[in-house]
Every structure is written in structure tokens, then in C-alpha cells.
N, CA, C and O atoms as CSV, one atom per row, in Angstrom:
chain,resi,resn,atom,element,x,y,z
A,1,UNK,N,N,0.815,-1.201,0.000
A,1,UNK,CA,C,0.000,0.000,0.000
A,1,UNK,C,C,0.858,1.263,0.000
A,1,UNK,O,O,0.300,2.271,0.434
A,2,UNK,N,N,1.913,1.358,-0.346
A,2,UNK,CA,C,3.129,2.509,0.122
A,2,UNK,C,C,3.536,3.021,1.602
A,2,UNK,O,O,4.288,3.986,1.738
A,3,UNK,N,N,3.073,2.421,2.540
A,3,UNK,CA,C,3.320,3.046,3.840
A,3,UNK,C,C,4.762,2.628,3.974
A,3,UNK,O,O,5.333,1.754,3.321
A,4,UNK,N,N,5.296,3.451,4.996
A,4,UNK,CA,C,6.348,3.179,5.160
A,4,UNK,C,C,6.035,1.735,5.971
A,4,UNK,O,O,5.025,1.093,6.258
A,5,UNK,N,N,7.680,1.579,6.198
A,5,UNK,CA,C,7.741,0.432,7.168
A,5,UNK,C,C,9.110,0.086,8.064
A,5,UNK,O,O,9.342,-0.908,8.753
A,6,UNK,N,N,9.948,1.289,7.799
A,6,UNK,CA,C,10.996,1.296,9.135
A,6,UNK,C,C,12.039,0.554,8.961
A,6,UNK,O,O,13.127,0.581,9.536
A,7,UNK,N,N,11.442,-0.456,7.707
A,7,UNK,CA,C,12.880,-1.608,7.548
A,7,UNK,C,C,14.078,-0.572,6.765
A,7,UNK,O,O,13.678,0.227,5.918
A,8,UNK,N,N,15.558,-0.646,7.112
A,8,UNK,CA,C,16.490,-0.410,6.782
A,8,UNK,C,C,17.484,-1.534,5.568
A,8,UNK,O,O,16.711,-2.489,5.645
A,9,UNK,N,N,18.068,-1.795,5.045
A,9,UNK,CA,C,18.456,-2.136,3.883
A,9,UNK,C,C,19.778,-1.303,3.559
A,9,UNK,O,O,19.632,-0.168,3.107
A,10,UNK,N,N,21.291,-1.899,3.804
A,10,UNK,CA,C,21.831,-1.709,3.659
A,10,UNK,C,C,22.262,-2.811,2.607
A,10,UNK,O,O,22.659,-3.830,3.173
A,11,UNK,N,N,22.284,-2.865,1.447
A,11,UNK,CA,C,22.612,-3.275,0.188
A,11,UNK,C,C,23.955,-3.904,-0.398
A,11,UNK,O,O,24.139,-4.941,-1.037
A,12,UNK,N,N,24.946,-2.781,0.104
A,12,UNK,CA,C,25.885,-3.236,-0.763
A,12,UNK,C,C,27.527,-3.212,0.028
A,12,UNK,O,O,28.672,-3.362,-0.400
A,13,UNK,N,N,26.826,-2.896,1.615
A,13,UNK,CA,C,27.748,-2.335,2.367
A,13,UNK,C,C,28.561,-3.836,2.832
A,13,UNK,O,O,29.073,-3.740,3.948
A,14,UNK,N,N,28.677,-4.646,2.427
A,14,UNK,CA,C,29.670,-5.270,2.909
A,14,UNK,C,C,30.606,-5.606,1.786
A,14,UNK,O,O,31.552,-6.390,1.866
A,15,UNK,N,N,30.093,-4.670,0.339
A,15,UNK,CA,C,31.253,-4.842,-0.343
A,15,UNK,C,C,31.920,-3.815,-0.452
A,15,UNK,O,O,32.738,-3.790,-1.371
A,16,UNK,N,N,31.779,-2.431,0.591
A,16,UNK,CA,C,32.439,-1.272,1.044
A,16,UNK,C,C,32.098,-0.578,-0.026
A,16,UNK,O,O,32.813,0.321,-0.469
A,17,UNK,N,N,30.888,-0.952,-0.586
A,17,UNK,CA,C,30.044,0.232,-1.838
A,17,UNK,C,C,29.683,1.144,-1.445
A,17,UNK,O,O,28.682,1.042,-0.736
A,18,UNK,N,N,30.379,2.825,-1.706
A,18,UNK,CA,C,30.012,4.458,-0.781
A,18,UNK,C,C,29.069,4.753,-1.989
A,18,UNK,O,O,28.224,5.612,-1.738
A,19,UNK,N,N,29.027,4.142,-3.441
A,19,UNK,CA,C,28.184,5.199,-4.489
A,19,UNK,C,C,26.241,5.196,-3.708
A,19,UNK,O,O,25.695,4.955,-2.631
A,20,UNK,N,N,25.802,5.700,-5.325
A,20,UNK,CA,C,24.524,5.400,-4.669
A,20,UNK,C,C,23.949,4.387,-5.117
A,20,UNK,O,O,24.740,3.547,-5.547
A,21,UNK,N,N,22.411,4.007,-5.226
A,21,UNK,CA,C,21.852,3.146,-5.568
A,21,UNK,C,C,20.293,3.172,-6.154
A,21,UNK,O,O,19.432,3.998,-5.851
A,22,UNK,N,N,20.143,1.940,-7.162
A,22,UNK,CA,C,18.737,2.352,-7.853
A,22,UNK,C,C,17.737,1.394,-7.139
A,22,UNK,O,O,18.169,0.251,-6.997
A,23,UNK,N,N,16.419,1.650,-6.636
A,23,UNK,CA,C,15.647,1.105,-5.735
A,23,UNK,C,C,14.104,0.712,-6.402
A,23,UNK,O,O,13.633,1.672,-7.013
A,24,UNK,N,N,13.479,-0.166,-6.402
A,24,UNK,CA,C,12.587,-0.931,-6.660
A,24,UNK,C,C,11.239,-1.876,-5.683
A,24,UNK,O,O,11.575,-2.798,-4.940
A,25,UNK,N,N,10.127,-1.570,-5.804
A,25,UNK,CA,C,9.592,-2.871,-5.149
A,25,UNK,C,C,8.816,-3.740,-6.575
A,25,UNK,O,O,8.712,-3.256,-7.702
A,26,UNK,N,N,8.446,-4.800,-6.244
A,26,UNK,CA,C,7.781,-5.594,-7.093
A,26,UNK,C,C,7.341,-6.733,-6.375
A,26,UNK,O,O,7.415,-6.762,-5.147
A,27,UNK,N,N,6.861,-7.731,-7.082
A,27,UNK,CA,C,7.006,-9.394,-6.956
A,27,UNK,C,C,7.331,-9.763,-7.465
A,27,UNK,O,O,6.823,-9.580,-8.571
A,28,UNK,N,N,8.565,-10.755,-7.437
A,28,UNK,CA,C,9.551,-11.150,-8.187
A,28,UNK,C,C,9.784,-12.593,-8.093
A,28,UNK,O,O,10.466,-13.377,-8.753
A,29,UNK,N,N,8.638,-12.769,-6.577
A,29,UNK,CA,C,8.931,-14.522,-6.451
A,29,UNK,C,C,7.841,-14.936,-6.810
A,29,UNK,O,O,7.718,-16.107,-6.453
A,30,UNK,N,N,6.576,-14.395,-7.589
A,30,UNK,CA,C,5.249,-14.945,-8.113
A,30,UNK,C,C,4.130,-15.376,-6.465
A,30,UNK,O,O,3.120,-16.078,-6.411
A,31,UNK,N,N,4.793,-14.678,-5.421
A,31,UNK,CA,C,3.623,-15.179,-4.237
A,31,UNK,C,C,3.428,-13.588,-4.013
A,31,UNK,O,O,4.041,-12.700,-4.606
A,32,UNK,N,N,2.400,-13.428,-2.988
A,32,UNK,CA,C,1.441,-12.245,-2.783
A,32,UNK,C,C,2.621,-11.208,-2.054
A,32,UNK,O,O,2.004,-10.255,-1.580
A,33,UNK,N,N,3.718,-11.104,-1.868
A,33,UNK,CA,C,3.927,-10.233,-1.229
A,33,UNK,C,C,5.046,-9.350,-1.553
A,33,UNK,O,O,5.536,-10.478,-1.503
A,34,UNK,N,N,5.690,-8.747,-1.751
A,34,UNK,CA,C,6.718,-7.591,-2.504
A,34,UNK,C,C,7.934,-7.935,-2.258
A,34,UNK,O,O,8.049,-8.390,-1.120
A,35,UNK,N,N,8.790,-7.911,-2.791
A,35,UNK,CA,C,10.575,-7.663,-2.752
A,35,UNK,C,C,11.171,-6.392,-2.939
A,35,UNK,O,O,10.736,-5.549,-3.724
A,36,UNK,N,N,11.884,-6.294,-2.423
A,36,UNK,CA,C,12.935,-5.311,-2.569
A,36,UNK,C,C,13.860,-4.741,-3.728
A,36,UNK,O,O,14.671,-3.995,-3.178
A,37,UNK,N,N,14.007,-4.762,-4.627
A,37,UNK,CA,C,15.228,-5.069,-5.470
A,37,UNK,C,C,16.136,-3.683,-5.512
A,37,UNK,O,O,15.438,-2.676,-5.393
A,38,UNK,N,N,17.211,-3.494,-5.621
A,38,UNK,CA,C,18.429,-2.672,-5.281
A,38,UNK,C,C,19.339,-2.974,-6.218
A,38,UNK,O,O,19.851,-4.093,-6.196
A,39,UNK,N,N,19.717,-1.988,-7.248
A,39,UNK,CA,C,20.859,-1.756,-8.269
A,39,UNK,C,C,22.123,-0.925,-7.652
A,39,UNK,O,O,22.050,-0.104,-6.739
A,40,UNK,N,N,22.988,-1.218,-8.170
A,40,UNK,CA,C,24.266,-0.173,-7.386
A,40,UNK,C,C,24.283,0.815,-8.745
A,40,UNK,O,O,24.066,0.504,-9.916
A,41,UNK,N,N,24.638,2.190,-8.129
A,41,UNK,CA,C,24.426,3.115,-9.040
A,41,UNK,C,C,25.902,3.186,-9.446
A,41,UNK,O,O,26.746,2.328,-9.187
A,42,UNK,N,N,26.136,4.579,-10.265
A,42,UNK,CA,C,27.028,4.760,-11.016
A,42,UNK,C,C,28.256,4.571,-10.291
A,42,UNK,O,O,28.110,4.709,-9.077
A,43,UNK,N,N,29.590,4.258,-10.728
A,43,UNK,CA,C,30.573,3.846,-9.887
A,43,UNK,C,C,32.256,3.742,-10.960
A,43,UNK,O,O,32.097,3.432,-12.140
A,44,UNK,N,N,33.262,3.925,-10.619
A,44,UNK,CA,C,34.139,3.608,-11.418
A,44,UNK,C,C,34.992,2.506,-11.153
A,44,UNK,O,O,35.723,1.702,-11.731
A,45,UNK,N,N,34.485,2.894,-9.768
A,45,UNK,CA,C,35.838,1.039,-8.957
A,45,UNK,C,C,34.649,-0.700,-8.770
A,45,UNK,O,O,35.034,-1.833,-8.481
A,46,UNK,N,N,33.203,-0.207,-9.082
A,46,UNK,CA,C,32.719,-1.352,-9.045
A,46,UNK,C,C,31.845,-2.237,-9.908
A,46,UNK,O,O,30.653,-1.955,-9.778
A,47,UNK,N,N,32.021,-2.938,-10.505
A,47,UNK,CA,C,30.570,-3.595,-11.540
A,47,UNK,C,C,29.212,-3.253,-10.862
A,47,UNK,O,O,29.033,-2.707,-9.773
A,48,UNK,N,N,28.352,-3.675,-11.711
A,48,UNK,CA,C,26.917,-3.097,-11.220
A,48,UNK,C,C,26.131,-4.630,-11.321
A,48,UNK,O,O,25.970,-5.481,-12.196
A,49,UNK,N,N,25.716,-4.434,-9.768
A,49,UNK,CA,C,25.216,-5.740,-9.062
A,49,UNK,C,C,24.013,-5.052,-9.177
A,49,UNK,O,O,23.936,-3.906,-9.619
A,50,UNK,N,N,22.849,-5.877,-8.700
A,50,UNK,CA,C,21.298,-6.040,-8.599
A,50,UNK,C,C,21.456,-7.249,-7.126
A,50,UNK,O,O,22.229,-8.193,-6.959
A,51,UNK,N,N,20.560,-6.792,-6.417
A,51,UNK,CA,C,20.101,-7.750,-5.004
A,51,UNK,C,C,19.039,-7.576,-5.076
A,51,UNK,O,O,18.503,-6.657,-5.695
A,52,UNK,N,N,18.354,-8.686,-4.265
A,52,UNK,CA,C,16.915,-8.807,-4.021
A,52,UNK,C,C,16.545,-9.103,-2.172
A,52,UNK,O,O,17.110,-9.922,-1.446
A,53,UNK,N,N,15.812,-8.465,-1.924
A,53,UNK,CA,C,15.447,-8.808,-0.656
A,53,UNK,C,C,14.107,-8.627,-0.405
A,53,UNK,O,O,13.330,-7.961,-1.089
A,54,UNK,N,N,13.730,-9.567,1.130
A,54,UNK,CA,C,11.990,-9.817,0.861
A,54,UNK,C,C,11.788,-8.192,1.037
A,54,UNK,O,O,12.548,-7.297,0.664
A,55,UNK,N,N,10.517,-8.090,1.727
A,55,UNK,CA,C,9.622,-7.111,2.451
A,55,UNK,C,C,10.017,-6.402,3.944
A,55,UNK,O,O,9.634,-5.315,4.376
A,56,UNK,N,N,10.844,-7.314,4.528
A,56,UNK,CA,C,11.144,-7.373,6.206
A,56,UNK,C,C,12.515,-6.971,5.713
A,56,UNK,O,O,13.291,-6.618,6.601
A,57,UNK,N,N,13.031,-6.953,4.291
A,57,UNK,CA,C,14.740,-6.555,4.330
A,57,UNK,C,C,15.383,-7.689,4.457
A,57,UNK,O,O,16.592,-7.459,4.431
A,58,UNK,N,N,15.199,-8.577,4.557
A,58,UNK,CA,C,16.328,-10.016,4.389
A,58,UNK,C,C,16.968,-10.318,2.979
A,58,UNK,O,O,16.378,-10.406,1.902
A,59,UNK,N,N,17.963,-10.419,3.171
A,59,UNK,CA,C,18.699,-10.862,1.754
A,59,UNK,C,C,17.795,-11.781,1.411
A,59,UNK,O,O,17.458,-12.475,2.370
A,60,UNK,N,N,17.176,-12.095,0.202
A,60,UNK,CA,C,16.924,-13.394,-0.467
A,60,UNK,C,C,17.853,-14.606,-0.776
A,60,UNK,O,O,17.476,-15.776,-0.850
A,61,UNK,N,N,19.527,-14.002,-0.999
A,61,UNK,CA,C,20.453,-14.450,-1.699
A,61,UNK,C,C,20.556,-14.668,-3.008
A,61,UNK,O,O,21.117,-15.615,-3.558
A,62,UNK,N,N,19.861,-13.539,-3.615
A,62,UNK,CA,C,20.153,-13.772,-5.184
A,62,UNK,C,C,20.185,-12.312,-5.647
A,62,UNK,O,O,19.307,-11.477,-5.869
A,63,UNK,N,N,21.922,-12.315,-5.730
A,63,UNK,CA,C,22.337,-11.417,-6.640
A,63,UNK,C,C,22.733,-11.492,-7.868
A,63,UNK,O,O,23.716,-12.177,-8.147
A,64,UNK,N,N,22.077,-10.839,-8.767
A,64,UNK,CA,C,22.440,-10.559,-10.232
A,64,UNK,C,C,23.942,-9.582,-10.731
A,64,UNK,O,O,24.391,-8.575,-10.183
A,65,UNK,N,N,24.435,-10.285,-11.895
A,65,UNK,CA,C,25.567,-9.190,-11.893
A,65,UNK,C,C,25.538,-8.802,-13.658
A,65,UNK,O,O,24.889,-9.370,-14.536
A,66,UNK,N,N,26.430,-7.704,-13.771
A,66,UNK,CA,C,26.242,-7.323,-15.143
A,66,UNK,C,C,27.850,-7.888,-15.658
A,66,UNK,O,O,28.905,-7.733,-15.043
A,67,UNK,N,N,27.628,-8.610,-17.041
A,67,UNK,CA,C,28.971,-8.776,-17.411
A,67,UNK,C,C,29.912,-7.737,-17.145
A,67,UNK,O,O,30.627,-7.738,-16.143
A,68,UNK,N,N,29.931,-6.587,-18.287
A,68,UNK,CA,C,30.555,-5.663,-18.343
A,68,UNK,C,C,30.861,-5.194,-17.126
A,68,UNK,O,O,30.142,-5.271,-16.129
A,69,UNK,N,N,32.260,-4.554,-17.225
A,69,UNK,CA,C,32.315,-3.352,-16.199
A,69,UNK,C,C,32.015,-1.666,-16.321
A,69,UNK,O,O,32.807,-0.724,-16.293
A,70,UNK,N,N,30.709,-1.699,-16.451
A,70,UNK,CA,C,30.030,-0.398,-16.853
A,70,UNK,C,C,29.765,0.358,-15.820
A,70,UNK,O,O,29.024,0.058,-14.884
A,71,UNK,N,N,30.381,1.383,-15.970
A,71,UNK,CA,C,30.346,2.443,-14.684
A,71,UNK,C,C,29.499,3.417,-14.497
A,71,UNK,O,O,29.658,4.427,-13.812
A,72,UNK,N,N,28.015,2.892,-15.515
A,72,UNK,CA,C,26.622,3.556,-15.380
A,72,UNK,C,C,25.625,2.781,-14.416
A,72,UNK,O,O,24.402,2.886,-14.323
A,73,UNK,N,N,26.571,1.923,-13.688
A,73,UNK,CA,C,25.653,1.162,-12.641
A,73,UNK,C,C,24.326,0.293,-13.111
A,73,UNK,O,O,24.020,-0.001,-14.267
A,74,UNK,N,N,23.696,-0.003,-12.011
A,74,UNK,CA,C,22.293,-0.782,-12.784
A,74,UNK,C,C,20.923,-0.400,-12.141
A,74,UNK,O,O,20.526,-0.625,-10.998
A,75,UNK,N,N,20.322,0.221,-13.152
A,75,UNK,CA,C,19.163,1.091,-12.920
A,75,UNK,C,C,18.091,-0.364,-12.346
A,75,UNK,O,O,18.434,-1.441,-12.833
A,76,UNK,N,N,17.111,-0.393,-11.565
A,76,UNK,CA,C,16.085,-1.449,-11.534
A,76,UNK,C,C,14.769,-0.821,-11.627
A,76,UNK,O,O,14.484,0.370,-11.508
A,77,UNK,N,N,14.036,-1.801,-11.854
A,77,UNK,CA,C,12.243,-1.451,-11.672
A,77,UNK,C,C,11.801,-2.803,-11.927
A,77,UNK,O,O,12.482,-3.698,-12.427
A,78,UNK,N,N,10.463,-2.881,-11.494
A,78,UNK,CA,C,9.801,-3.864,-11.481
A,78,UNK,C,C,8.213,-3.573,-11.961
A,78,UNK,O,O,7.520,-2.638,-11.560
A,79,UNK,N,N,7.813,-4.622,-12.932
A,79,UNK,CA,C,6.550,-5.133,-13.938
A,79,UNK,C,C,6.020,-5.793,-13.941
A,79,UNK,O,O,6.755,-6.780,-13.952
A,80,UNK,N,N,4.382,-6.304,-13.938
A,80,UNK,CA,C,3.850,-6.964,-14.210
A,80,UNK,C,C,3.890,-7.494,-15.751
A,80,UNK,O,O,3.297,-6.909,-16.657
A,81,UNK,N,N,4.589,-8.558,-15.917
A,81,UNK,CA,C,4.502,-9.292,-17.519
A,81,UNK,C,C,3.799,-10.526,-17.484
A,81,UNK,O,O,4.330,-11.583,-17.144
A,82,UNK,N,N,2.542,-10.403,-17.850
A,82,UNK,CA,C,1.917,-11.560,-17.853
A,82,UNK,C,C,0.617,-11.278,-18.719
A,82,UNK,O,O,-0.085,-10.371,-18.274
A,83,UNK,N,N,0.192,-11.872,-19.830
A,83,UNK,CA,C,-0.856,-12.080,-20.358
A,83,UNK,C,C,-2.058,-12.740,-20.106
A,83,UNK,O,O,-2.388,-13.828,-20.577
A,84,UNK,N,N,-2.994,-11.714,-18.992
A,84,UNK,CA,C,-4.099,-12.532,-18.612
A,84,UNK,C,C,-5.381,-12.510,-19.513
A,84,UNK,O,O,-5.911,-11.490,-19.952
A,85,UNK,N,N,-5.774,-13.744,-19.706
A,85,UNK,CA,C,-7.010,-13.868,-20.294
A,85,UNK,C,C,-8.228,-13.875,-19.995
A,85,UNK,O,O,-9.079,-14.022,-20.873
């Protein structure tokens, strides 16, 4: 519903990442309730990761990475793609 909710989400800090970051909710695991998802923003010393975490802020453990080392970071958002009939 957009309310806040107090959970904190520190992302990328245990890989001593100071840039910023691109932020997302969605459903991403196909059940009723939202994830987190978190891109690392622009950067010159780091590749651009994507994490996912539930609702409560827990790592899921599935981070995405970008081949390249592109120092435009990785923007996220989240979509409904599904063709209902």
C-alpha cells in the first residue's frame, strides 16, 4: 500500500560500496507479497550488481551481476509481464 515500514536495507555495504543506488519494489517470487530489489548506481571502482530482498529486508540471496564493467551502474524497476485472459 506505500506506507512506510521502518525496515532499513543496507545493500551493498559489505562490499564497502560508498556510491549510490537504484531502488525498486515488485514481486519477483510470483507469491502475494513484494521484494525489494536494489541496483548499485554509477561507480568507477565497481561492476553493477542487482540484489533482491523480501519485504522485512532479508537478503533473499540472489544477486544478479552485469557482465561488463560499466560504470553507469544498474538502474532497476519492477513489472507486471503476464498475459491474462
Amino acid at each position: 500500500d506505500g506506507s512506510p515500514t521502518g525496515v532499513e536495507i543496507e545493500a551493498f555495504g559489505d562490499l564497502g560500496y560508498t556510491y549510490g543506488v537504484s531502488v525498486s519494489a515488485g514481486d519477483v517470487e510470483g507469491d502475494p507479497s513484494e521484494e525489494v530489489i536494489v541496483g548499485t548506481g554509477p561507480s568507477p571502482k565497481n561492476r553493477p550488481l542487482v540484489r533482491i530482498f523480501s519485504g522485512d529486508g532479508t537478503f533473499t540471496g540472489m544477486t544478479l551481476t552485469v557482465p561488463d564493467r560499466d560504470e553507469n551502474g544498474a538502474k532497476v524497476g519492477v513489472g507486471k509481464l503476464s498475459r491474462e485472459e
